[in-house]
C-alpha positions in Angstrom: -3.3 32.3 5.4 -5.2 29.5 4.8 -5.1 26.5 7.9 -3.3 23.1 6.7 -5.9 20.2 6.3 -4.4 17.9 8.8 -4.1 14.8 6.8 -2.1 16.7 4.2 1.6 15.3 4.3 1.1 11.6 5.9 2.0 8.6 4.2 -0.4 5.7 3.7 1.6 2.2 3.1 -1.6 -0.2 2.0 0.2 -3.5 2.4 -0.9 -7.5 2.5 0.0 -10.4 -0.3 -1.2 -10.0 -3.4 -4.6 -9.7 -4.6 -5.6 -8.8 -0.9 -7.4 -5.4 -2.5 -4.8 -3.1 -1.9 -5.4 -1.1 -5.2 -8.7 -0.7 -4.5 -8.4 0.3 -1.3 -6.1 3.2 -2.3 -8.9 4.3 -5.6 -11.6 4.6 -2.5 -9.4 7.0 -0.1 -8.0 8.8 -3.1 -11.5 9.9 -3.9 -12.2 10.7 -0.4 -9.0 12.7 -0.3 -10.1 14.9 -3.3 -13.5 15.5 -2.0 -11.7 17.0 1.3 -9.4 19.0 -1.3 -5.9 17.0 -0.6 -3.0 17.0 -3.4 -2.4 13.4 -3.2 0.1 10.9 -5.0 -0.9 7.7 -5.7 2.2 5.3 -6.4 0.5 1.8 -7.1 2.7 -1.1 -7.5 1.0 -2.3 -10.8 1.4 0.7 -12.1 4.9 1.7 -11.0 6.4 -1.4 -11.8 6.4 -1.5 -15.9 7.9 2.2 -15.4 10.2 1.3 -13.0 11.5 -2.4 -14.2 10.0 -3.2 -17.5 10.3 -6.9 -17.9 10.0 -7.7 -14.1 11.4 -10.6 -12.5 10.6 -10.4 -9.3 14.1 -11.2 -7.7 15.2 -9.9 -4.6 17.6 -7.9 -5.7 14.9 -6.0 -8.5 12.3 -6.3 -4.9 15.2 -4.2 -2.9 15.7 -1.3 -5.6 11.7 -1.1 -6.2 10.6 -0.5 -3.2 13.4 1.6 -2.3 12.6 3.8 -5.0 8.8 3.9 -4.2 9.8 5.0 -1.1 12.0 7.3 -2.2 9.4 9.2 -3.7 6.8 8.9 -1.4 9.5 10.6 1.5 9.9 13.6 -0.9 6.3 14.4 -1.8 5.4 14.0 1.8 7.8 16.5 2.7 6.4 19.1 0.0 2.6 18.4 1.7 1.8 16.1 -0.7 -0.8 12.9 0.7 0.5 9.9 -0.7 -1.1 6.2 -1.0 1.0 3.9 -1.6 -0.6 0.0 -2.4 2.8 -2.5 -2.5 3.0 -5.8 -1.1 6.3 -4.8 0.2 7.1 -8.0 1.2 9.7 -7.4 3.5 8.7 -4.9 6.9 12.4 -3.0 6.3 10.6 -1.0 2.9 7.6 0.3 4.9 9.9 0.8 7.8 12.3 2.8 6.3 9.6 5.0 5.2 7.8 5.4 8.3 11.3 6.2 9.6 11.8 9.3 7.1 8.1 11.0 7.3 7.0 12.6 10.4 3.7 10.8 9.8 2.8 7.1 8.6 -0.2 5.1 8.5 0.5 1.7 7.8 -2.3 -0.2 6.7 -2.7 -4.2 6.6 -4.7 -5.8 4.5 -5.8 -9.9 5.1 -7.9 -12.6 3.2 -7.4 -16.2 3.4 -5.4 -18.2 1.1 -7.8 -19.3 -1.0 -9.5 -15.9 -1.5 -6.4 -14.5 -3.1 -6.0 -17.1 -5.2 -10.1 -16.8 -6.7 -9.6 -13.1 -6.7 -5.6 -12.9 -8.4 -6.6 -11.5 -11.8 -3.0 -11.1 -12.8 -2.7 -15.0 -12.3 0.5 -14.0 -10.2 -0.3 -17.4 -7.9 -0.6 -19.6 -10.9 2.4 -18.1 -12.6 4.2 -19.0 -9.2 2.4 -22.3 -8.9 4.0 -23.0 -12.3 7.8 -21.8 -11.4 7.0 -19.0 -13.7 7.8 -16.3 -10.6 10.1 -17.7 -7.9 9.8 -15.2 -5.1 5.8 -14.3 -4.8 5.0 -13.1 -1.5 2.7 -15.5 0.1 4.5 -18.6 -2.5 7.8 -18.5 -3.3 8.9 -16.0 -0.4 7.8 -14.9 2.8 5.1 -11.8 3.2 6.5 -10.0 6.9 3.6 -8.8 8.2 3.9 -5.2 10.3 4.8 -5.6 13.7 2.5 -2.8 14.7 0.5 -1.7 12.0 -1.8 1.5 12.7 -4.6 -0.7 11.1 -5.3 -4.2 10.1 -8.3 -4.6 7.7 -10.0 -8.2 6.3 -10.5 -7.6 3.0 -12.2 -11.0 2.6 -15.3 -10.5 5.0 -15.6 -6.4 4.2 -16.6 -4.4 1.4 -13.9 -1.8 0.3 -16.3 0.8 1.1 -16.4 -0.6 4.6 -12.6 -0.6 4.7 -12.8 2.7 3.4 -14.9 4.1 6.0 -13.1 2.2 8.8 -9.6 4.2 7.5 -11.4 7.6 7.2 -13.1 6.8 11.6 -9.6 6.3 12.3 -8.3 9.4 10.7 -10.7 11.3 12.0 -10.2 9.9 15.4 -6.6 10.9 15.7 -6.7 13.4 13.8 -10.0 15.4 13.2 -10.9 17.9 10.4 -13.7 19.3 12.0 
């Protein structure tokens, strides 16, 4: 019998306002993951959300079933061994915490840029959209982002390169839990 790689089964929550790189983030560990052999799941907001509420409004309410159903998912492929990235805003602490409540192990990773960097680097125009009353709850704008009360990581995504903030994610896998 084969031994278990021992970062098969955690969850990864990538979370921080938008545009803070979370996406890209989760593409750089993915690919480390398959290079080490992991089945992984990647559920990425951007993605997820057009699948999961087509014409999004970005309401509490829509926020509340959305993220519960990410997590949802991400609880059961954990549980079947399954390494999962998840990159959501999340912008209230109870959807990470629920999940890191239901998996016996949860990295939750924080990502921070300044104001002004989201804004130059928001490709979906999400700030403007809010800026214009278009989106009434963006986290960061229209509603408050809850940062983690004790993340296991908290990254700048302004003065790093995502390979950087890859390889600082991977040290502190490896620290606590090796796969040598």
């Amino acid at each position: 019998m084969s031994r278990l790689h021992p970062w098969q089964g955690l969850v990864f929550w990538l979370t921080g306002p938008p545009a803070t790189g979370k996406s890209t983030l989760a593409q750089g560990l993915l690919e480390c993951f398959h290079q080490q052999g992991l089945v992984t799941l990647w559920l990425d907001s951007d993605d997820l959300r057009t699948a999961f509420t087509p014409h999004p409004t970005y309401s509490s309410e829509e926020r509340d079933v959305f993220y519960g159903s990410i997590g949802h998912v991400a609880i059961r492929a954990a549980e079947g061994g399954v390494t999962v990235v998840i990159s959501a805003t999340a912008s209230k602490r109870k959807f990470r915490d629920d999940v890191r409540e239901s998996v016996e192990r949860f990295v939750e990773v924080e990502l921070e840029a300044s104001p002004e960097t989201l804004r130059q680097r928001d490709i979906k125009g999400l700030y403007q959209k809010a800026d214009a009353g278009e989106i009434a709850e963006l986290p960061g704008v229209g509603t408050r982002y809850e940062s983690a009360v004790a993340p296991e990581l908290v990254l700048n995504s302004q003065r790093n390169q995502p390979d950087v903030l890859v390889n600082e994610v991977l040290a502190w896998l490896e620290e606590r839990w090796s796969i040598a």
